[in-house]
C-alpha positions as CSV (number, residue, x, y, z in Angstrom):
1,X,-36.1,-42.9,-190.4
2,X,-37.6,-40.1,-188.2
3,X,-38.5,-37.3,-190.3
4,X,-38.3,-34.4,-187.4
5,X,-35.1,-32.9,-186.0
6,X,-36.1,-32.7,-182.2
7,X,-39.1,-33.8,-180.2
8,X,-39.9,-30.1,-180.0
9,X,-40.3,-30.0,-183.3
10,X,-42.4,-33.4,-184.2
11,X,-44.4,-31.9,-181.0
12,X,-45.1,-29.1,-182.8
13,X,-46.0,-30.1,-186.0
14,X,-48.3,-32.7,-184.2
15,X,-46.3,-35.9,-184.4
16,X,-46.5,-38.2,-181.8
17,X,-43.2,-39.8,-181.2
18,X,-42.1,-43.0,-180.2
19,X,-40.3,-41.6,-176.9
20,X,-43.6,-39.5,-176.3
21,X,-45.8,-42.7,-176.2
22,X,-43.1,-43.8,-173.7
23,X,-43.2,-41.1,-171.3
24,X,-46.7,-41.4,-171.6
25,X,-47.4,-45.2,-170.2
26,X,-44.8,-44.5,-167.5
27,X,-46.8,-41.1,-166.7
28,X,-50.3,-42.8,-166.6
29,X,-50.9,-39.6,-168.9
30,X,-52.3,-39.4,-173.2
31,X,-49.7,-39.5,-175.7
32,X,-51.0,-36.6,-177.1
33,X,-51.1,-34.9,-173.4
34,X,-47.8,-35.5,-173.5
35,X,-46.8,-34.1,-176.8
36,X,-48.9,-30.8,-176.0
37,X,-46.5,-30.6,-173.1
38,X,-43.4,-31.0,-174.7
39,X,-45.0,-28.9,-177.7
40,X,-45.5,-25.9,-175.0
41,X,-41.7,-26.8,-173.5
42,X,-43.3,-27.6,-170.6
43,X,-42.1,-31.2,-170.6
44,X,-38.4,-31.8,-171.8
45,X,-37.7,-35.4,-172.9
46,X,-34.1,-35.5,-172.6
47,X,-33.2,-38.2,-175.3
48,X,-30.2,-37.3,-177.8
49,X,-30.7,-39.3,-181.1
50,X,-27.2,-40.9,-180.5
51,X,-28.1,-42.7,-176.6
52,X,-29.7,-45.2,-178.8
53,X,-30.0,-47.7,-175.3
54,X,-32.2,-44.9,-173.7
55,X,-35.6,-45.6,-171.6
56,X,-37.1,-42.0,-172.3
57,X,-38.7,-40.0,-169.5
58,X,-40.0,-36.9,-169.1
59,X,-38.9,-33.4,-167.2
60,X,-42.1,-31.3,-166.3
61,X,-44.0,-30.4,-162.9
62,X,-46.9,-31.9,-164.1
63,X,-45.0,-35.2,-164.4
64,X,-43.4,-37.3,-161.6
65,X,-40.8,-36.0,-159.7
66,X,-37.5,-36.6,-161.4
67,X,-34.0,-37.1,-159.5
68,X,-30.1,-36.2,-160.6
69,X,-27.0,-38.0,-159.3
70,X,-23.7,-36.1,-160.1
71,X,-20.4,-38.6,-160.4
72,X,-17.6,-38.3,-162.1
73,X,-13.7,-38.5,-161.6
74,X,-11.1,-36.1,-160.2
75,X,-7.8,-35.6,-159.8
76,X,-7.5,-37.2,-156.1
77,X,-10.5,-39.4,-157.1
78,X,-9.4,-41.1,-160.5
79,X,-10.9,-44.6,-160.5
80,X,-12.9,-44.9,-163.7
81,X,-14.3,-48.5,-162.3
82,X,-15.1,-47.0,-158.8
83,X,-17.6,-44.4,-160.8
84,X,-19.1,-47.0,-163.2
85,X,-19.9,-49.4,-160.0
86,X,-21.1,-45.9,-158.2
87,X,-23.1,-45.1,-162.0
88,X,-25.1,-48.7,-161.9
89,X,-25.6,-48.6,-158.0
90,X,-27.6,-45.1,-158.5
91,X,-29.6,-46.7,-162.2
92,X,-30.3,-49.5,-159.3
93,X,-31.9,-47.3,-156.8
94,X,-34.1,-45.5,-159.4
95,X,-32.0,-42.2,-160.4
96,X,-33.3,-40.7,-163.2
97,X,-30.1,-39.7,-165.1
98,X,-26.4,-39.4,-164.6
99,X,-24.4,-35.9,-164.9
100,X,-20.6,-36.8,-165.6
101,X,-18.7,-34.1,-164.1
102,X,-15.5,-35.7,-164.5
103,X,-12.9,-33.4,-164.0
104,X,-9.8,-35.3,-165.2
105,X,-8.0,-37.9,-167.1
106,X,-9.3,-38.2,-170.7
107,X,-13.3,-38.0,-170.2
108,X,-14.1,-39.2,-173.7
109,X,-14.3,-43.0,-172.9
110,X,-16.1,-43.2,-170.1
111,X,-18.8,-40.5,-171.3
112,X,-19.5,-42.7,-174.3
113,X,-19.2,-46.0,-172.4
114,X,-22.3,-43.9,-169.9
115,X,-24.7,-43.2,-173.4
116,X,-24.0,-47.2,-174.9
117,X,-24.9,-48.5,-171.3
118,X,-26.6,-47.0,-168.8
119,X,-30.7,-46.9,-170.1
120,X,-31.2,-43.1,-167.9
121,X,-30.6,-39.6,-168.7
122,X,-26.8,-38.6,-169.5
123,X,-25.9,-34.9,-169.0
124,X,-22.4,-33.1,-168.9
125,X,-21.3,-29.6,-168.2
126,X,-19.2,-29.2,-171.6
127,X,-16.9,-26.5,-170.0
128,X,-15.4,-28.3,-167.2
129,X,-14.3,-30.7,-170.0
130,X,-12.6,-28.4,-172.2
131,X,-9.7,-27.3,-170.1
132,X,-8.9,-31.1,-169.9
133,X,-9.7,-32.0,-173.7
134,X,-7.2,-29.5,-175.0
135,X,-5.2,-29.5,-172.0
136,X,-4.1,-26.0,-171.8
137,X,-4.5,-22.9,-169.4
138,X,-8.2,-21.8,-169.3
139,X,-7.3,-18.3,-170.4
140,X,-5.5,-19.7,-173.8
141,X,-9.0,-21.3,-174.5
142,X,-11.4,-19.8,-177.6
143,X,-14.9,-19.0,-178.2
144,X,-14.2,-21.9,-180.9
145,X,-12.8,-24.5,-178.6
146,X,-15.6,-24.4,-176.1
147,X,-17.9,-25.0,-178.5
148,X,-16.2,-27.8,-180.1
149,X,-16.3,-29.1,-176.3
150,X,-19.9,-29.1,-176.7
151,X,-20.4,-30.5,-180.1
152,X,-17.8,-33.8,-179.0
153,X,-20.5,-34.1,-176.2
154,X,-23.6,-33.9,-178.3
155,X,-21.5,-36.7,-180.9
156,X,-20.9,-38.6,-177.8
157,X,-24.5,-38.7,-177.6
158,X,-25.0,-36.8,-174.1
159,X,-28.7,-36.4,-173.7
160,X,-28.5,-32.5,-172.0
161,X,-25.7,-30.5,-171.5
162,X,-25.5,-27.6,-168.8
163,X,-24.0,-24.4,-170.4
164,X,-23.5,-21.4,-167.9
165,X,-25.3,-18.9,-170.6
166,X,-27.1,-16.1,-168.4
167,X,-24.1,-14.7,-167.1
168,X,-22.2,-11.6,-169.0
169,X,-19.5,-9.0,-168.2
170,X,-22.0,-7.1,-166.3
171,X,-22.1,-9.6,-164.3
172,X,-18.6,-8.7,-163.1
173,X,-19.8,-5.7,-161.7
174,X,-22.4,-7.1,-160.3
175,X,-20.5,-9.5,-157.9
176,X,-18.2,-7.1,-157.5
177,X,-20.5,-4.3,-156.0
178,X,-23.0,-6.5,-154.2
179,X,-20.4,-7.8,-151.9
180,X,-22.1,-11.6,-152.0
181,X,-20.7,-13.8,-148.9
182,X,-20.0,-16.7,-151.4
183,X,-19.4,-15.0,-154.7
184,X,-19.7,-17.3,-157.3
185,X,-20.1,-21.5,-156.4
186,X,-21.2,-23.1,-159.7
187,X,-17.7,-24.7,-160.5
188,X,-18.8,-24.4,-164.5
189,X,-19.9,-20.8,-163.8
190,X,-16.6,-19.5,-161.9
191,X,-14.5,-21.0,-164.9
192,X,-16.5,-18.6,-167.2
193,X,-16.4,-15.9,-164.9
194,X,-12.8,-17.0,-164.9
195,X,-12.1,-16.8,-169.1
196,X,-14.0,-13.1,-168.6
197,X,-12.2,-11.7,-166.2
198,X,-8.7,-12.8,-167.5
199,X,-9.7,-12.6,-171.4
200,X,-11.6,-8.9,-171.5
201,X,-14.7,-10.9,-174.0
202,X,-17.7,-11.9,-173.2
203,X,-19.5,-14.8,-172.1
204,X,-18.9,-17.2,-175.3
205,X,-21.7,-19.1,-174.7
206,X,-24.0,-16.3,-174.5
207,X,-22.0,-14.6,-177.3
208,X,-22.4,-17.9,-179.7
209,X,-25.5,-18.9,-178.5
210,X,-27.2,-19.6,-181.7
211,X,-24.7,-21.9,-182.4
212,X,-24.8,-24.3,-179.4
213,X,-28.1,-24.2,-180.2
214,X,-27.8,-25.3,-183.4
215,X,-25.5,-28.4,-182.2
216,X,-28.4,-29.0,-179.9
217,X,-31.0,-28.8,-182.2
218,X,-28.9,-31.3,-184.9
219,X,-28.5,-34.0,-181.9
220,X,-31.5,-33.0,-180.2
221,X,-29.7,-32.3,-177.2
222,X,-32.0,-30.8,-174.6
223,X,-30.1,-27.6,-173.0
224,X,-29.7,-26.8,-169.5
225,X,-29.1,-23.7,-168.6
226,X,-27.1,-23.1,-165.7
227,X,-27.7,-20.7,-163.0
228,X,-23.9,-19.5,-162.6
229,X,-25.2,-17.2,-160.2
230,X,-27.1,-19.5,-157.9
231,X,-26.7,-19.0,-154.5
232,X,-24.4,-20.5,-152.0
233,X,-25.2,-20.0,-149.0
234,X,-28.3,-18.3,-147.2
235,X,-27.2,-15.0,-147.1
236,X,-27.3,-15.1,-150.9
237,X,-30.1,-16.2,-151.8
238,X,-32.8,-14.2,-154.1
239,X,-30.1,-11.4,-154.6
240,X,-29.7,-9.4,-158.0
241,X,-27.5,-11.4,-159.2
242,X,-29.3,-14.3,-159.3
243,X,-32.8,-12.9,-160.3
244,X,-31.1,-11.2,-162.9
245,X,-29.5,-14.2,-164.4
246,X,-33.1,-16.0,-164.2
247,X,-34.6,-13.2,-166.3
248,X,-31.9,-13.7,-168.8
249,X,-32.5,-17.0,-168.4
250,X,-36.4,-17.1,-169.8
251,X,-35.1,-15.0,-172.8
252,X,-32.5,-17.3,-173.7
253,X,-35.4,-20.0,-173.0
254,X,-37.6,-18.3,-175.8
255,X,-34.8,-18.5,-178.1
256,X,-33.9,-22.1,-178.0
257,X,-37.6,-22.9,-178.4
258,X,-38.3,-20.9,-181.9
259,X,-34.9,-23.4,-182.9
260,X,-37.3,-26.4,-181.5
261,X,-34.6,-27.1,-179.0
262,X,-36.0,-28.2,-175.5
263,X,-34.7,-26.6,-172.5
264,X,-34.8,-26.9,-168.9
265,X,-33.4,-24.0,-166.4
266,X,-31.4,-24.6,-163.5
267,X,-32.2,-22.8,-159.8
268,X,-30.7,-22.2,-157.0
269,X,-28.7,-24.5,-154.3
270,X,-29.1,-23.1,-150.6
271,X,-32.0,-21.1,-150.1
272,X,-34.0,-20.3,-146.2
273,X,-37.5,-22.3,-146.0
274,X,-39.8,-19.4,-146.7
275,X,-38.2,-18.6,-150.0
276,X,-38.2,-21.7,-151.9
277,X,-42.4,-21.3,-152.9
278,X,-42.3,-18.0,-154.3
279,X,-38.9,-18.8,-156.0
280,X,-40.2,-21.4,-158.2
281,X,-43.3,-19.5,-158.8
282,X,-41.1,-16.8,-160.5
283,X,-38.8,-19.0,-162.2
284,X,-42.3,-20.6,-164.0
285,X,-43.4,-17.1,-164.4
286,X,-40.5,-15.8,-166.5
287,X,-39.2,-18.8,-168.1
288,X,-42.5,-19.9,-169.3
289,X,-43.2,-23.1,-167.3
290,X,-40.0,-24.6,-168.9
291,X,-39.1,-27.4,-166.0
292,X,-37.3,-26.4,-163.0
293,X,-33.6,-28.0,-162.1
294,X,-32.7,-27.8,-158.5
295,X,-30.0,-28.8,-156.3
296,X,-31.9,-29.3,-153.4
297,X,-32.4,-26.2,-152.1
298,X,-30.2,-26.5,-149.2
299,X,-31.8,-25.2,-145.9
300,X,-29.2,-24.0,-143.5
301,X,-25.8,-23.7,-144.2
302,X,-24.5,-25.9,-140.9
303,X,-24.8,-29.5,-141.8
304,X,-21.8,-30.8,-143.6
305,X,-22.3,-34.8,-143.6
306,X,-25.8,-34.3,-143.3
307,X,-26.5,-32.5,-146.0
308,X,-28.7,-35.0,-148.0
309,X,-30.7,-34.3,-145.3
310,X,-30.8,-30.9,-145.5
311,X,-31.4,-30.7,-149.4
312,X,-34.2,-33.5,-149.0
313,X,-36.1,-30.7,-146.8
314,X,-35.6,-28.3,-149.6
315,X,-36.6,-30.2,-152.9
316,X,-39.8,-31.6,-151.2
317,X,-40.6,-27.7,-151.0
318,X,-39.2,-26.9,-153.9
319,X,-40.7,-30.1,-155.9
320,X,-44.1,-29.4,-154.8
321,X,-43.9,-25.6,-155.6
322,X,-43.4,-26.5,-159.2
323,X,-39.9,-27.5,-159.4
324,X,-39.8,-30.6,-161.9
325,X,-35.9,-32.2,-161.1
326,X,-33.9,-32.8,-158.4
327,X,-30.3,-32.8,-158.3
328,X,-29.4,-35.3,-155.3
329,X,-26.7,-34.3,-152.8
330,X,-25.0,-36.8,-150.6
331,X,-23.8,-36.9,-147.0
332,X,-20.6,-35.8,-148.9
333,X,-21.6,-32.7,-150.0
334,X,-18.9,-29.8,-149.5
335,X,-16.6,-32.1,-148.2
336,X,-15.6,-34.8,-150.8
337,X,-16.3,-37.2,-153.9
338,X,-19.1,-39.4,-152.7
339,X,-18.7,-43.0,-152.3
340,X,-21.0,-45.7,-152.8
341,X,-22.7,-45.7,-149.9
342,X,-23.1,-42.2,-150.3
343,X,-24.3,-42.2,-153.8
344,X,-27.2,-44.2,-151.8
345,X,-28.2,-41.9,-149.1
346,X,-28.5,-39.0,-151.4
347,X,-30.5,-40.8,-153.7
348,X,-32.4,-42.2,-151.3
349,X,-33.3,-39.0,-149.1
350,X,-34.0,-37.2,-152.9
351,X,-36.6,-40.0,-153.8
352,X,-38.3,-38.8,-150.5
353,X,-38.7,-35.7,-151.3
354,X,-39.5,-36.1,-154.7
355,X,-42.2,-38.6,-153.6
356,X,-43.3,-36.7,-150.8
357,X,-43.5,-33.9,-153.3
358,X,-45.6,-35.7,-155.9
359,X,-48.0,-36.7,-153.6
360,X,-48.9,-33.6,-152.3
361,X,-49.3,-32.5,-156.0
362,X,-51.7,-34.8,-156.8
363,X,-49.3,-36.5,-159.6
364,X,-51.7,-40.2,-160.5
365,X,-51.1,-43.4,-158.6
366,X,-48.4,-41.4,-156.8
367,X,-49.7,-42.5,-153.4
368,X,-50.5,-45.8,-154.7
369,X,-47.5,-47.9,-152.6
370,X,-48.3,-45.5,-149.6
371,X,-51.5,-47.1,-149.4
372,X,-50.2,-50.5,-149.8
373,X,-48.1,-50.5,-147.5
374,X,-50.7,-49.2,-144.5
375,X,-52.6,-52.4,-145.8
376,X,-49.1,-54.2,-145.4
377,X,-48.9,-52.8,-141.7
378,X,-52.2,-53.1,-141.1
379,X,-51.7,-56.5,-141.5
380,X,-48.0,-57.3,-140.2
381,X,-47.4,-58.8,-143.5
382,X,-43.9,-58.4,-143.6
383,X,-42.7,-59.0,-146.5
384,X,-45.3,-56.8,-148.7
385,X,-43.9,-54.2,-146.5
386,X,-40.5,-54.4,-147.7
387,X,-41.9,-54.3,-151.5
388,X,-43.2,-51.0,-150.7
389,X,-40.0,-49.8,-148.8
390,X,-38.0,-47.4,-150.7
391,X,-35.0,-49.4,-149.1
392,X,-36.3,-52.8,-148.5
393,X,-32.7,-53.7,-147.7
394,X,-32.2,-51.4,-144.6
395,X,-35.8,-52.1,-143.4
396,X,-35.2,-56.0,-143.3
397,X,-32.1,-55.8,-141.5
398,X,-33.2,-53.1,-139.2
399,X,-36.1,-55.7,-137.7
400,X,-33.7,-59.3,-138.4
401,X,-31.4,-57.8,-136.1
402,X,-33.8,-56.5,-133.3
403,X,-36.5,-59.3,-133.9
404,X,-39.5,-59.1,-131.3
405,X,-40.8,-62.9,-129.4
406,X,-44.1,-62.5,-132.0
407,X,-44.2,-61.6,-135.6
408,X,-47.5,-59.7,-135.2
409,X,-46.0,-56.4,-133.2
410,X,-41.9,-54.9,-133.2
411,X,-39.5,-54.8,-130.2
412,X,-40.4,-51.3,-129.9
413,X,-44.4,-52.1,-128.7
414,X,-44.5,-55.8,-128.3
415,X,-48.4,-56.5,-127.1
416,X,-48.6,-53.1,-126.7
417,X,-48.8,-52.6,-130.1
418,X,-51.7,-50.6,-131.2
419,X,-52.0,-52.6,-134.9
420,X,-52.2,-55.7,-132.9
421,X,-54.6,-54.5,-130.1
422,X,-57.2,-52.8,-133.0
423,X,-56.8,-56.1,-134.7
424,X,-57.7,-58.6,-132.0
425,X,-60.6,-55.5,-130.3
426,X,-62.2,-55.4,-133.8
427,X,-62.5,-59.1,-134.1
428,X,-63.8,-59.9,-130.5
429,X,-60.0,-61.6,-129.4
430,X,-59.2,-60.6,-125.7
431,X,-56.0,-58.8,-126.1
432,X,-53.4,-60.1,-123.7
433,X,-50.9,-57.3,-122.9
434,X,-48.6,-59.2,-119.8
């Protein structure tokens, strides 16, 4: 029987907690490192008491690299089974947790059947889901029946949940006078925007936040808070409207921490090159190193089908500037639901970054397969090689179907291989090139 409420609060009164030890061994860091961390909510260990199958892991920039994939159903995309198979493929390739953002059908089975299966991280954004739970106009919705929304989530045992907090009925104005290119393009934080605009009130869950955080804090649901106002496209990006959403952002961060409940803050989605640095600088600076969520940050604004590529560029930056989690975007991006194989590239070109990232942070035994697989090369041993491939599938086929006439170079070089000619120069061979 654990005798805290959340791992905030055993971290603070000094208890070291089964989830903490861990995050620990899989972090090559002290137990009691680790609950400092999460004591200072600089490490969120997203683990709701319910998700009882859970491998826990830790959200910090001081920790590895962590990566989202997003799934979930829609109206033209409605095949439960498709997202499961899509849900296993991504626990496969080493995502770090699963966001449902189903957006139709009845959500409830498939959310549970996600936190008494899959071992990773399980967060939802609660208000996407309560137009479909209650089935009814958005505008006929209530301060009461969003929060319900979140409570069903937090008893389906959903490990975070994104709530769109930071924006209020200023920030009608605001996007109304600043004359943004994209407006608003978080889906979750349009709808609120949305229920303000058509309802006169303000902001529910900003209004009641106390109370989600209370829900949280029972569940020990760790709280996301969404950046409604995260930019959409360049031209957007470090406006008012966002920065002034982030500074609301950190207070709403203090709050949730005097109710022990652990929080992470999300940032922003397409952002230029130069940007990205200072941008997670500030978001550490006012929201008190809580760990930074980012999807990507998209680069340019011109690559739809390529844009896993394009976000990869972004959350290496953004990772190694202090961001702590990576929300993966696919080749699919902007244009439809991803499918499998898309599921893979995005995860894929995020695990580079976030690797890429870790290394140059100095995160321990990050660069540990790096140099085992120069050894590998060094030594045309194959098969360690694809051990230490972050697709060993598409690195075996890619040589099986171009094989060279000797194992010891590629089709590319053949005896001109450089490997090969150091090998046989440092060990007296002759080297035979024709």
């Amino acid at each position: 029987m654990r005798n805290y409420t959340t791992q905030m609060d055993a971290a603070k009164r000094g208890i070291i907690t089964p989830e903490m030890e861990a995050v620990a061994a899989k972090e090559y860091r002290t137990a009691e490192e680790i609950r400092d961390l999460v004591a200072k909510g600089q490490v969120a260990i997203c683990a709701n008491r319910l998700h009882t199958c859970i491998e826990p892991s830790g959200v910090g920039s001081m920790l590895r690299t962590k990566i989202n994939v997003n799934l979930g159903v829609s109206r033209d995309c409605k095949d439960y089974d498709i997202e499961m198979q899509k849900v296993m493929a991504a626990v496969e390739l080493g995502a770090d947790a699963i966001m449902d953002l189903s957006s139709h059908g009845n959500t409830q089975p498939f959310r549970q059947k996600l936190t008494a299966e899959c071992p990773v991280m399980i967060g939802t954004v609660p208000v996407y889901d309560s137009v479909i739970h209650y089935q009814r106009d958005l505008a006929t919705l209530t301060a009461k029946d969003f929060i319900d929304v979140i409570r069903l989530h937090a008893q389906d045992g959903v490990d975070f949940v994104t709530v769109h907090c930071g924006i209020t009925r200023k920030t009608i104005e605001q996007i109304r006078q600043h004359k943004r290119k994209m407006n608003i393009v978080s889906r979750g934080g349009s709808l609120v925007f949305a229920w303000m605009s058509m309802t006169g009130e303000e902001n529910p869950f900003y209004e009641y936040y106390d109370e989600i955080l209370d829900i949280c804090r029972e569940y020990d649901v760790t709280i996301s808070l969404g950046d409604a106002c995260r930019p959409g496209c360049l031209a957007d990006a470090s406006d008012v409207c966002q920065i002034e959403e982030l500074v609301r952002l950190g207070e709403l961060t203090k709050r949730a921490w005097e109710k022990d409940v652990q929080v992470m803050v999300e940032g922003p989605g397409h952002m230029p090159m130069d940007q990205i640095a200072a941008n997670m600088k500030l978001q550490q600076t006012i929201c008190m190193g809580a760990p930074f969520y980012v999807l990507g940050p998209l680069v340019t604004d011109i690559a739809p089908g390529y844009d896993h590529i394009t976000s990869a560029i972004g959350g290496a930056i953004a990772a190694a500037s202090g961001a702590a989690f990576l929300c993966y975007v696919t080749p699919a991006e902007h244009l439809a639901l991803p499918n499998v194989e898309d599921v893979k590239q995005g995860i894929i070109a995020s695990k580079i970054a976030a690797h890429a990232a870790d290394i140059a942070k100095g995160i321990p035994h990050a660069r540990d397969i790096d140099d085992q697989m120069a050894d590998a090369r060094r030594t045309f041993d194959w098969e360690k090689q694809w051990v230490c491939s972050i697709d060993p599938e598409t690195a075996k086929q890619i040589r099986d179907d171009r094989k060279p006439e000797h194992d010891d170079s590629c089709s590319m070089c053949g005896k001109f291989c450089a490997v090969r000619s150091m090998n046989k120069a440092l060990n007296g061979e002759y080297i035979d090139i024709l």
